[in-house]
C-alpha positions as CSV (number, residue, x, y, z in Angstrom):
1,X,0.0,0.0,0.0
2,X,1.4,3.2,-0.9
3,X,2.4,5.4,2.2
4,X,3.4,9.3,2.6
5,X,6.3,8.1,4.2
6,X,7.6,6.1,1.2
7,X,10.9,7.1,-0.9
8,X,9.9,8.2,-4.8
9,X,11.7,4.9,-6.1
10,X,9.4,2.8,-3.3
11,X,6.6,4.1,-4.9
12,X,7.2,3.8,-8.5
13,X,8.6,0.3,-7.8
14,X,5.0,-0.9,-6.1
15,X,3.2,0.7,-9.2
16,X,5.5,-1.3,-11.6
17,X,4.8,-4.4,-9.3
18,X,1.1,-3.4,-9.4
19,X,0.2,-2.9,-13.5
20,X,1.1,-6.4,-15.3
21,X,-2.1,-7.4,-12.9
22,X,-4.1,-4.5,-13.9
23,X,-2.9,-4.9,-17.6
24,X,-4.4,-9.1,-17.4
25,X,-7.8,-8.0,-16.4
26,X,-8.1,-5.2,-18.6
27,X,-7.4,-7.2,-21.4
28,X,-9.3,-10.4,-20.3
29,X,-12.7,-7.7,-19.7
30,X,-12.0,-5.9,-23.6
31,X,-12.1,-9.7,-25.5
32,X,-14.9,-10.2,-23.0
33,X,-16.6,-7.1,-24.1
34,X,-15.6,-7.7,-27.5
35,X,-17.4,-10.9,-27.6
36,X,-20.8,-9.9,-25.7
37,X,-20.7,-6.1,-27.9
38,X,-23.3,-6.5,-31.0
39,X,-21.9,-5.7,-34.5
40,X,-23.8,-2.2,-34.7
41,X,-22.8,-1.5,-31.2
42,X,-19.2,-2.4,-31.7
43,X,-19.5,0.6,-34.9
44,X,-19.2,3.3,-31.8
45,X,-16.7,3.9,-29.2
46,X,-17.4,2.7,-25.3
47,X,-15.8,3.4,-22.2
48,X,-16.0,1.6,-18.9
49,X,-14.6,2.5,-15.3
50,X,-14.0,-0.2,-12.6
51,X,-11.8,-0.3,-9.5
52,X,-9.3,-2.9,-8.6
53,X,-7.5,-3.2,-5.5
54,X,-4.0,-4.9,-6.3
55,X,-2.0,-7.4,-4.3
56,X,-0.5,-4.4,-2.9
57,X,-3.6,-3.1,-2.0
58,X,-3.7,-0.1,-3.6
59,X,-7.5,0.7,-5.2
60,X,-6.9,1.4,-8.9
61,X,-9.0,3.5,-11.1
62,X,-9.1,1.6,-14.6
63,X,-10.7,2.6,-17.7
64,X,-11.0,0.6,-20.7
65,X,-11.4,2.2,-24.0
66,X,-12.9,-0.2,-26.9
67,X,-13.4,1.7,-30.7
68,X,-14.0,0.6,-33.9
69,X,-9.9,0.3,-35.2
70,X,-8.5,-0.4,-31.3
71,X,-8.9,-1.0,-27.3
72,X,-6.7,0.5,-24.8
73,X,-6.6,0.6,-20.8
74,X,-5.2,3.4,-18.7
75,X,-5.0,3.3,-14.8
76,X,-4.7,5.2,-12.0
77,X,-4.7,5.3,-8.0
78,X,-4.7,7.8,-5.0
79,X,-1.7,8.9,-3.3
80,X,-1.9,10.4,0.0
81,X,0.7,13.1,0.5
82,X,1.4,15.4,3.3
83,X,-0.2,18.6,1.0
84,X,-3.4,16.7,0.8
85,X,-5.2,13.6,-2.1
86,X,-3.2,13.5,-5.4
87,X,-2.8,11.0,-8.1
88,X,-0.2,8.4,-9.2
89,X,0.4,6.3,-12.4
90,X,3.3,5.2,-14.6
91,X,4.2,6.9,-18.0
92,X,5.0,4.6,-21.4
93,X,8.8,4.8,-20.5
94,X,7.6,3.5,-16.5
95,X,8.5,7.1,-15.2
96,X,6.5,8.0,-11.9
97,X,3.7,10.3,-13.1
98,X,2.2,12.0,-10.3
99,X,-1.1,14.5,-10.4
100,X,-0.7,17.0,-7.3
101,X,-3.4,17.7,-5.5
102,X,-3.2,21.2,-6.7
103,X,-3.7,20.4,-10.1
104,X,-6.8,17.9,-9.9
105,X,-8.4,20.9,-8.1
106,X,-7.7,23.5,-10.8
107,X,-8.8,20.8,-13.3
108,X,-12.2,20.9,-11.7
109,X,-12.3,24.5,-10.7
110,X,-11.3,25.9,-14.6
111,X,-13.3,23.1,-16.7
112,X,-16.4,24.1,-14.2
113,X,-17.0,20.4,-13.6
114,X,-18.6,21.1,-10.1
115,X,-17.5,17.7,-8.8
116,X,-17.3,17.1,-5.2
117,X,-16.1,13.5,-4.5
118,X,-11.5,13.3,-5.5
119,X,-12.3,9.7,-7.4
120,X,-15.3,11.9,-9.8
121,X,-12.8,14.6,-10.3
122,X,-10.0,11.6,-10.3
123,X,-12.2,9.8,-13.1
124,X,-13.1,13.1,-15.2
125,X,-9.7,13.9,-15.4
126,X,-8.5,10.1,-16.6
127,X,-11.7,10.4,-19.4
128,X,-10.1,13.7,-20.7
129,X,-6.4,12.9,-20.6
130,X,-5.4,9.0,-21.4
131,X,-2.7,9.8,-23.3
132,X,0.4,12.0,-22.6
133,X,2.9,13.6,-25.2
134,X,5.5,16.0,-22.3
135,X,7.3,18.4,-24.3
136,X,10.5,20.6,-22.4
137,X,10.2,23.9,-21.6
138,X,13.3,25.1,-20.4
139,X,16.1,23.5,-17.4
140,X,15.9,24.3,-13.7
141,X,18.9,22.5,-13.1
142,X,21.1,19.6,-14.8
143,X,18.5,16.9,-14.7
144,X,15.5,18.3,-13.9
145,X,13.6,20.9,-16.2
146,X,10.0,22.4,-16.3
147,X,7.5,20.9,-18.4
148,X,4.0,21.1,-19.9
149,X,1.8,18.5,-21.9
150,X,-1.2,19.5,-24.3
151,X,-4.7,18.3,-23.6
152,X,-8.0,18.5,-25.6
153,X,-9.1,20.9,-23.0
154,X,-5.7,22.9,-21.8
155,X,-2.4,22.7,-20.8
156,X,-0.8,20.5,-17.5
157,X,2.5,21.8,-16.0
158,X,5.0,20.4,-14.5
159,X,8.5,19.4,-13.6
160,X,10.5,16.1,-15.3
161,X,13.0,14.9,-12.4
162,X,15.5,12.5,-14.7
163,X,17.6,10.9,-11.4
164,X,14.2,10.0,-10.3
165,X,12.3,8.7,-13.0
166,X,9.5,11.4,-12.1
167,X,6.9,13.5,-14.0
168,X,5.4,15.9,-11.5
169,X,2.4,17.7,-13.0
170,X,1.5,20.7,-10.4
171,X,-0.9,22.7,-12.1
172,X,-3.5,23.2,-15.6
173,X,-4.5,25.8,-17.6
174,X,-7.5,25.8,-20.1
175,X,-7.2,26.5,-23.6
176,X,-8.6,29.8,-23.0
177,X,-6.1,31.1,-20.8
178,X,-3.5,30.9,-23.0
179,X,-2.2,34.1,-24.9
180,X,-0.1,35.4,-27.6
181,X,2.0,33.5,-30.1
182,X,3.7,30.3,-29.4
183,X,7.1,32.1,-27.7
184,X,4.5,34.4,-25.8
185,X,2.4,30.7,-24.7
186,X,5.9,29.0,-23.4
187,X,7.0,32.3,-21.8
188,X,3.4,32.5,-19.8
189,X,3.8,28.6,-19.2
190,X,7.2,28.6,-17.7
191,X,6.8,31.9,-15.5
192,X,3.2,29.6,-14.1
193,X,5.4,27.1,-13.0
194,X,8.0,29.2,-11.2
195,X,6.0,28.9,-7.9
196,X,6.7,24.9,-7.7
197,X,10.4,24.5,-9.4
198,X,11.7,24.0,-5.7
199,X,9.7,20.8,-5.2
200,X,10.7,18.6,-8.2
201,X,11.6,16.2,-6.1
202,X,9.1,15.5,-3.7
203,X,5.7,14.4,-3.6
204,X,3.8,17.0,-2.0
């Protein structure tokens, strides 16, 4: 189970332990879903959300994605840091992606979602952003630089830690608060993530 008290590479090394389990039911509940989905049906795109509690007990968040051309699954848990109820998952490349607290709270408060409950917000947020592209912005320090990722409804901002395999995303900004040209955008999106470039390497 994961613990406030536990080192970044304790908790990336659980998750790792944690997803070839989450990956086996996934995939055993799409050919399942597959097989039970009419023909007309299968035409459209479905999504489904169940839990899981792993043999570390951590309760996962899974959602299974089935279209037309391809299935996917993405998950996601809770982790309990002293700063309050963020996120945690793994990136393609196994690198510790955490959601601060901070950010899942923007996420509701600027895309108006109203949602009171962290595993609604937790569940919105997974619906809207299943698949990450983190492009740099500029260095802090050797190793760790700020960062930001483009969604279909804004911008998340971060911090890449490289010693520490760890993709902290603090905060998000909608589409709509974005200004100016492209060098104007990266200038606005680096001087947002001023505030947290002292806490790359925690999870708070």
């Amino acid at each position: 189970m994961l613990l406030p008290s536990m080192s970044i590479t304790a908790v990336r090394r659980e998750l790792i332990r944690d997803l070839p389990g989450l990956e086996r039911r996934s995939k055993t509940l799409i050919r399942r879903m597959e097989g039970a989905v009419p023909a007309a049906v299968a035409l459209q795109s479905l999504v489904l959300f169940y839990d899981q509690v792993s043999g570390s007990r951590n309760n996962w968040i899974c959602r299974v994605y089935m279209g037309p051309r391809s299935s996917s699954a993405t998950f996601m848990t809770c982790y309990y840091s002293r700063r309050g109820l963020g996120a945690v998952t793994l990136s393609k490349e196994n690198k510790l992606l955490y959601f601060t607290e901070h950010l899942l709270q923007r996420y509701n408060e600027r895309r108006n979602l109203g949602l009171i409950r962290p595993d609604e917000v937790i569940r919105a947020f997974m619906n809207d952003n299943y698949s990450f592209h983190f492009e740099r912005l500029e260095d802090i320090y050797p190793g760790v630089s700020k960062i930001f990722c483009r969604t279909e409804s804004g911008v998340l901002l971060g911090t890449a830690h490289e010693k520490l395999d760890l993709l902290k995303m603090n905060t998000f900004l909608t589409t709509a608060m974005l200004k100016g040209n492209q060098v104007e955008m990266e200038a606005q999106l680096s001087e947002a993530l001023e505030k947290y470039k002292n806490s790359a390497d925690r999870l708070e």
